[in-house]
N, C-alpha and C positions, 0 to 999 in steps of 0.2 A: 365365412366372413373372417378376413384377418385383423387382428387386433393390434395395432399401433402401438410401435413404441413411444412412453409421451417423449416432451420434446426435454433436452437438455438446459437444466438452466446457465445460463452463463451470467459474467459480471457484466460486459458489454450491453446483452441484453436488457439487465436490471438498472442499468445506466442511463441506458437509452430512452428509456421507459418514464425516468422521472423528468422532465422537462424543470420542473422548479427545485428540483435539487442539485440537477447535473449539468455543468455548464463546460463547454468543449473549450482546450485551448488549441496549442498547434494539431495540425492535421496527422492522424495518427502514423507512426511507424510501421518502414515495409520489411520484411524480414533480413533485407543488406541492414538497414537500421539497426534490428536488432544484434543481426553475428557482429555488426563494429563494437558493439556496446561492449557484448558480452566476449571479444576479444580483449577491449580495454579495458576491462576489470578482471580478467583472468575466471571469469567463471560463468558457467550458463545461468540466467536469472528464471527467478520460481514462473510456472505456467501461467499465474493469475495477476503478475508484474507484466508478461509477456502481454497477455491480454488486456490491461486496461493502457499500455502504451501503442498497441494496436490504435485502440478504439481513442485516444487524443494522446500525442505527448505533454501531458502533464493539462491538468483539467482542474475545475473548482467544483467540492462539491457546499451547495449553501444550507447547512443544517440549522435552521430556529435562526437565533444571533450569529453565530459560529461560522469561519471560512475555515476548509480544509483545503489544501492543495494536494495535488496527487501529482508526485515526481516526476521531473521531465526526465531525459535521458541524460542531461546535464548535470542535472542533481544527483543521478546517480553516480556518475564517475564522479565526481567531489566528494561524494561520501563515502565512495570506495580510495579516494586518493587519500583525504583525509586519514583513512585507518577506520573508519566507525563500523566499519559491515565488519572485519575483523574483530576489533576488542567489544563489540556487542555480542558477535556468536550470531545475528539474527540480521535482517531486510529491512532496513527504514524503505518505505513506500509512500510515507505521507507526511508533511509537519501542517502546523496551523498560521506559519508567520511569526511565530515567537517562540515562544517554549514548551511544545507539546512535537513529538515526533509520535506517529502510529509505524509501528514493526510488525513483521510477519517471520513468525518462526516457522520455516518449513521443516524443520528437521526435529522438534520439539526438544532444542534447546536448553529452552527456561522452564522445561518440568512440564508443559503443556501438549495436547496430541499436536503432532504435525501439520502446519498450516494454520495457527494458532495466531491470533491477532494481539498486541499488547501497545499498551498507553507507556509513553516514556515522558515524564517531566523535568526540564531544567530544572535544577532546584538545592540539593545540596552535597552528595560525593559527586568525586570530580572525576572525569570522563573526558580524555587529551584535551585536559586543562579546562571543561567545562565543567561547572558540576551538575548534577544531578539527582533526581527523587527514583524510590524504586518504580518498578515498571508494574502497571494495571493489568490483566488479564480483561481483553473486551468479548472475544468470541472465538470460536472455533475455525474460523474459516475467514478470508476475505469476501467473500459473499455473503455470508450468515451477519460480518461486519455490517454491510452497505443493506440490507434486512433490515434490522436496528436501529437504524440511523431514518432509514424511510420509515417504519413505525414509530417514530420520533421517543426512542430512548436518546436518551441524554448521557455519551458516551466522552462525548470531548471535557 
């Protein structure tokens, strides 16, 4: 008898999966979508940004009261034009509509292992001319994030 290997989890998967958490916007990105992106910001984006623009370009997810948005490809070239992915060091992936950005350090950054998710608040040093609060450590992983968030931790 051979024995399976189990199956791989993915974020798409875990996405897909929540119907009253996960709400699709534009239809996902095909890999030409991608290499224009990641020509126009001069760098290849993390495997798990790759994946959830796959699975919609820029998506809501509905946590309790809270709306998250997850980055369309738009958003990221303005926050790559802007300067923010540079003077962070790190990946905005998500904001809430006002003053809450969710970042993904792929490279552990901000002192966190690699792939490392963090809460960033407007609030009070300034950050090309915005200011802002220090940054929260939410989880290990963008998956381990979207775990959390469907266990209804209270993360935003």
């Amino acid at each position: 008898m051979t024995k399976r290997a189990p199956k791989k989890k993915t974020i798409s998967g875990l996405l897909e999966s929540q119907h009253e958490l996960f709400e699709a916007g534009e239809p996902g990105c095909n890999d030409t979508d991608i290499a224009e992106l990641e020509s126009a910001i001069g760098q290849e984006l993390p495997a798990d940004i790759v994946e959830i623009l796959q699975l919609s370009d820029g998506c809501v997810l509905h946590v309790g009261h809270e709306v998250l948005y997850l980055a369309t490809c738009a958003q990221i070239r303005t926050w790559h034009a802007d300067g923010v992915v540079d003077e962070l060091e790190v990946f905005p992936f998500a904001h809430n509509g006002s003053d809450t950005l969710l970042l993904f350090d792929e490279g552990g950054a901000w002192g966190g292992e690699n792939g490392s998710v963090y809460r960033l608040q407007i609030g009070r040093r300034v950050l090309l001319g915005y200011p802002i609060q220090d940054a929260i450590y939410l989880a290990g992983s963008i998956y381990q994030f979207l775990e959390y968030l469907i266990a209804g931790e209270d993360l935003l």
